[in-house]
C-alpha positions as CSV (number, residue, x, y, z in Angstrom):
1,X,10.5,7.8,-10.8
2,X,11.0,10.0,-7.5
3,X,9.7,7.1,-5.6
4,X,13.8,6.0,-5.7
5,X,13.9,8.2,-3.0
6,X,11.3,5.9,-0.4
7,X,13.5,2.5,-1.9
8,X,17.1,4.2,-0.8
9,X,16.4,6.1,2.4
10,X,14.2,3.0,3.9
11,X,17.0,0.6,2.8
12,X,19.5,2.9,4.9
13,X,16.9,3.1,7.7
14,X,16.8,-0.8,7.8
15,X,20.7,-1.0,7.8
16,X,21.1,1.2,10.6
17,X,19.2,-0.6,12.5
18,X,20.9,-3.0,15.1
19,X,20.3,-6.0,15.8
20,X,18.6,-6.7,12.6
21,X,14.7,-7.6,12.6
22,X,13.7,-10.6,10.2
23,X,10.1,-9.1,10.5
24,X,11.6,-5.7,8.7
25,X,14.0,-7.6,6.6
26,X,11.1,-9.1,5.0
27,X,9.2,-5.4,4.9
28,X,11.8,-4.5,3.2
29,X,12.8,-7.1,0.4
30,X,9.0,-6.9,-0.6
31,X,8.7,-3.3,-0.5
32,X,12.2,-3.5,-3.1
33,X,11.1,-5.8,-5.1
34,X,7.6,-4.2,-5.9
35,X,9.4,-1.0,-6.4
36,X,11.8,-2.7,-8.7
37,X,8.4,-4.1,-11.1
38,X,7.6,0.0,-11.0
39,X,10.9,1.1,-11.7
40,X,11.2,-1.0,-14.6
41,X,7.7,0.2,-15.6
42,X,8.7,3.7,-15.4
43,X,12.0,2.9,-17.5
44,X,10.4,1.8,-20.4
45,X,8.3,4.1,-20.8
46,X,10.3,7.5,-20.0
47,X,13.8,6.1,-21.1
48,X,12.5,3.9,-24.0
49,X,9.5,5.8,-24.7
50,X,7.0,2.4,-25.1
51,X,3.9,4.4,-23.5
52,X,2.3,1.4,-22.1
53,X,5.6,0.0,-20.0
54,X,5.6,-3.2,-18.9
55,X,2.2,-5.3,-19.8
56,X,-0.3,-6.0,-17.5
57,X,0.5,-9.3,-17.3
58,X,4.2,-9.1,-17.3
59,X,3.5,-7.1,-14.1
60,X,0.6,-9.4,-12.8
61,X,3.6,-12.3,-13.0
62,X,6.1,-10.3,-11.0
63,X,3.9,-9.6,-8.2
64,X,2.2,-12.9,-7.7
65,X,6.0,-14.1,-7.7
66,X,6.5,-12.0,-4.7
67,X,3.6,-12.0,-2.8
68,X,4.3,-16.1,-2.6
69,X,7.5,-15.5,-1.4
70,X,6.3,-13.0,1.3
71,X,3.3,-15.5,2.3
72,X,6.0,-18.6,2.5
73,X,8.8,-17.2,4.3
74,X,6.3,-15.6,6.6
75,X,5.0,-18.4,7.7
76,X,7.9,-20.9,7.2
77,X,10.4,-19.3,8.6
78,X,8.6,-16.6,10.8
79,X,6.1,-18.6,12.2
80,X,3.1,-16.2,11.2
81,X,0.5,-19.2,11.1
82,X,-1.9,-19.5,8.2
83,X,-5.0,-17.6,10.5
84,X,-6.4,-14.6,10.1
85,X,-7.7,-12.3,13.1
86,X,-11.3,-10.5,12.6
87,X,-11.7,-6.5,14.0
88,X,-12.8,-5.7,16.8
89,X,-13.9,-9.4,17.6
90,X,-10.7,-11.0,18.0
91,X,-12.1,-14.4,16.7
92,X,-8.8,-15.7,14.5
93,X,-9.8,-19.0,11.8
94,X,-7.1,-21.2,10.5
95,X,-7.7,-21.3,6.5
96,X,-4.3,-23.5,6.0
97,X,-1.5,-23.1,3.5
98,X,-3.1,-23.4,0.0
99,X,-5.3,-21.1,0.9
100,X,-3.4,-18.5,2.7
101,X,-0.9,-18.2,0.0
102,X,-3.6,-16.9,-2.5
103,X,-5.2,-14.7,0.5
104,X,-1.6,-13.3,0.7
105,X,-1.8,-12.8,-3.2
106,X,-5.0,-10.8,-3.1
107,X,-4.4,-8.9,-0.6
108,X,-0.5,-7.1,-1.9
109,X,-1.8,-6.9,-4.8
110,X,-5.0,-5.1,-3.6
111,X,-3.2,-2.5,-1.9
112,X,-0.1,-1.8,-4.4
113,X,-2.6,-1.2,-6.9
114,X,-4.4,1.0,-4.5
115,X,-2.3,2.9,-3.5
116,X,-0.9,3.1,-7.4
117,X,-4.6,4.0,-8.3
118,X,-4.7,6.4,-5.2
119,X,-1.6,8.5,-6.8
120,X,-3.8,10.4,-8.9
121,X,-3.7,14.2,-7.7
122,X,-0.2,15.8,-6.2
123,X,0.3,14.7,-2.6
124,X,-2.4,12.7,-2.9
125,X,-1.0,8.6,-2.0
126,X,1.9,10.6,0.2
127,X,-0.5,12.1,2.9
128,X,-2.3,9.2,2.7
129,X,0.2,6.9,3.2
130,X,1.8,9.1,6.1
131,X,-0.7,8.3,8.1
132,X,-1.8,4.5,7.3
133,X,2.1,4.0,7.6
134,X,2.0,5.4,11.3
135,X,-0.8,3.4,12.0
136,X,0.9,-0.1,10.9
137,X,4.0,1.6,13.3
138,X,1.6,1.9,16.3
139,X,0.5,-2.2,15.6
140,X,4.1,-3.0,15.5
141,X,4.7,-1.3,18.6
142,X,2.0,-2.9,20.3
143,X,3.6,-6.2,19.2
144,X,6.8,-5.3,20.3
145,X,7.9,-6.5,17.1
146,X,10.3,-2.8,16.9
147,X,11.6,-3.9,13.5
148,X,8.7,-3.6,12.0
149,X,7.6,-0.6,13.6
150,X,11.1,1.1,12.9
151,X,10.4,0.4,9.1
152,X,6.9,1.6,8.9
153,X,8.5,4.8,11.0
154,X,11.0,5.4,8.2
155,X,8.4,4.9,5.5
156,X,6.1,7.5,7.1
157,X,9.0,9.7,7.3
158,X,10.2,9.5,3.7
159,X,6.6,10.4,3.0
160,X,6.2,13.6,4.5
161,X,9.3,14.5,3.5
162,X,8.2,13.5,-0.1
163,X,5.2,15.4,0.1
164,X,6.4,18.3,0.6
165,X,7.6,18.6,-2.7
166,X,4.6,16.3,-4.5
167,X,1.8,18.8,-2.9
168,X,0.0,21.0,-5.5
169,X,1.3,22.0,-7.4
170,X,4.0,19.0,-7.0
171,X,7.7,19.2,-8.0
172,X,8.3,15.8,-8.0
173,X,6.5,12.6,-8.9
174,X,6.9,9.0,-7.4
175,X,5.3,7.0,-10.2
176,X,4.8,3.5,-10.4
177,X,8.2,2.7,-8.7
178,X,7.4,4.5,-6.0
179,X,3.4,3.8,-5.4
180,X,4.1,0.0,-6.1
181,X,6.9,-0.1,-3.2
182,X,4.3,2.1,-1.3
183,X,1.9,-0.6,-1.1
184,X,4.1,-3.9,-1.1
185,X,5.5,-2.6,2.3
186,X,2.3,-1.8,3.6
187,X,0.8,-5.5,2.4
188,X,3.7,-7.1,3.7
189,X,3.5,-5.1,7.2
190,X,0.1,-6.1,7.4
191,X,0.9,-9.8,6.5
192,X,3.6,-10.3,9.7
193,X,2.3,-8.0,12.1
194,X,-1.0,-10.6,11.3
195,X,-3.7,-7.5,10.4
196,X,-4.6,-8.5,7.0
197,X,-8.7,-7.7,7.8
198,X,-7.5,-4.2,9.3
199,X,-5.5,-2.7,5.8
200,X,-8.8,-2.5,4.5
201,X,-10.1,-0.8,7.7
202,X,-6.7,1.5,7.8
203,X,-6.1,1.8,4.0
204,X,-10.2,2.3,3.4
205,X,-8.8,5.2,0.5
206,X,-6.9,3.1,-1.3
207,X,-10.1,0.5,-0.8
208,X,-12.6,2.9,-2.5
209,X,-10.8,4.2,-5.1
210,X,-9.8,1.0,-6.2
211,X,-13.4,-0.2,-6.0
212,X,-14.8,3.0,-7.6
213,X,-12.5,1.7,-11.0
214,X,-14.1,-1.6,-10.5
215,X,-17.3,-0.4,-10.1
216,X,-17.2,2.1,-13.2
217,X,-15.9,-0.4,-15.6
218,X,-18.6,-3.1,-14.5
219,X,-21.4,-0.6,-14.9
220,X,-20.3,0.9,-18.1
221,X,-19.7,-2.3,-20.1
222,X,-23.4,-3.7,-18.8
223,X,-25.5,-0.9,-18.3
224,X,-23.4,1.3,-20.9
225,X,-23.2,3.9,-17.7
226,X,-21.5,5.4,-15.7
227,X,-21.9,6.0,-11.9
228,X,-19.0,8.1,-11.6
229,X,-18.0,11.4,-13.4
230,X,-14.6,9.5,-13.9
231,X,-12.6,6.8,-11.8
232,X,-10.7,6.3,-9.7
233,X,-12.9,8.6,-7.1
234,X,-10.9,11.6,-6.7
235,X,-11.4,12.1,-10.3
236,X,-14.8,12.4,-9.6
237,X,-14.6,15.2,-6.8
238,X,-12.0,16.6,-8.9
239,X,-14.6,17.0,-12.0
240,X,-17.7,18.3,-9.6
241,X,-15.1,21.3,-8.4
242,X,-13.1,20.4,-5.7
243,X,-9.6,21.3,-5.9
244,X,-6.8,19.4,-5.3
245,X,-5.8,20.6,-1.7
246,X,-9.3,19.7,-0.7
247,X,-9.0,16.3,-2.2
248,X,-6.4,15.4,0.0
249,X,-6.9,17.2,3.2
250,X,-10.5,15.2,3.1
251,X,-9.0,11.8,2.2
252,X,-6.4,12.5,4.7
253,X,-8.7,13.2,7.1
254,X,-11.2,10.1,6.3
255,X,-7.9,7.7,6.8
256,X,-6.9,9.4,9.8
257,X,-10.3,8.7,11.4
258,X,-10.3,5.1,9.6
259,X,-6.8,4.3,11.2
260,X,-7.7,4.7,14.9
261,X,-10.7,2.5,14.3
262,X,-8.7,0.2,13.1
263,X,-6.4,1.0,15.8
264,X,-8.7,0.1,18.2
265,X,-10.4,-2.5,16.5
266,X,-7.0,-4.6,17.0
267,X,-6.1,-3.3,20.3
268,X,-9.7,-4.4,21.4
269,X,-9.8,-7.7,20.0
């Protein structure tokens, strides 16, 4: 439960901050309220010992429930818009309301259970996250939208900071509370600073391993194989030798190369 530590010290970042940004308010709220379905996951099962927490729908529920609210005051009473801008090309399409809203769903979804997925080996979702936080800072920045950036700052910050003591062999853990909050700030980031397409440039880890589950659970119930040693993917470098240190100083490095692209691919554009 040591992801506590991201929900207060970004909350105190937010409240120091004056004048107040809407954009970070909302960064914030969403990054709470994801951390609150982890912390509540984490509860049950190391306070009331029920090893499978909350159910998978019960958690399903509480984060559709938020990413609607992020989608609608957004683009109600943010004025985000309903279009999404392509890399590199800056061609933007309207896709309207409805289907926005469900957009919005897939994609905090996709990246808290990511980056939940990507906290698999110590240090692991930290380092990653240290540097697709900074990257979401420099958008904000170029935006001038300083709220934003400020919170993304602070969230970058409370991950090094964390990693320290979650490096191999780690002290600490952040469990679901904290990789849940991890990735709710990151989708909702993404959703005002309008760089939906680029989190799956910038966060291309939490993209893979996420895909490698998807990918080992399709083959294996078809073709009753598997194309992995074991999911999600740093399992599988983990089980053909590497250790953990190399795990994450080459996923770092991989989402350190993958956030300038998408960097650049939204400056360009």
């Amino acid at each position: 439960m040591g992801g506590i530590v991201f929900l207060a010290a970004i909350a105190l970042v937010y409240i120091a901050i004056i004048p107040k940004s809407p954009e970070g308010a909302l960064i914030l709220v969403t990054m709470l309220g994801f951390g609150l379905i982890g912390l509540i996951d984490d509860f049950m099962k190391i306070v009331l010992k029920r090893p499978l927490g909350l159910r998978a729908r019960e958690k399903l529920a509480g984060q559709v429930i938020i990413a609607l609210i992020l989608a609608f005051v957004a683009v109600s009473a943010l004025g985000r818009g309903t279009d999404l801008v392509f890399p590199f090309i800056g061609r933007t399409i309207d896709i309207g309301q409805p289907l926005y809203y469900i957009f919005c769903i897939f994609v905090l979804l996709g990246v808290s259970n990511g980056v939940n997925l990507t906290d698999g080996v110590d240090g692991l979702a930290s380092g990653v996250t240290i540097v697709t936080s900074l990257a979401f800072m420099i958008i904000a920045l170029f935006l001038d939208e300083i709220g934003t950036s400020v919170i993304m700052a602070s969230l970058a910050g409370t991950c090094l900071g964390f990693f320290i003591f979650n490096r191999n062999p780690a002290k600490v853990f952040m469990g679901d509370t904290g990789s849940l909050a991890l990735g709710g700030a990151l989708g909702a980031a993404a959703v005002v600073t309008k760089s939906e397409l680029f989190l799956a440039i910038i966060g291309i880890i939490y993209v893979l391993e996420t895909l490698s589950v998807i990918l080992q659970v399709y083959s294996f119930k078809v073709f009753g194989r598997r194309i992995f040693r074991m999911s999600p993917l740093h399992h599988h470098f983990e089980l053909g030798g590497w250790s953990e240190n190399r795990i994450v100083a080459v996923f770092v490095l991989i989402t350190i190369v993958f956030s300038i692209l998408g960097i650049l691919g939204y400056i360009i554009r």
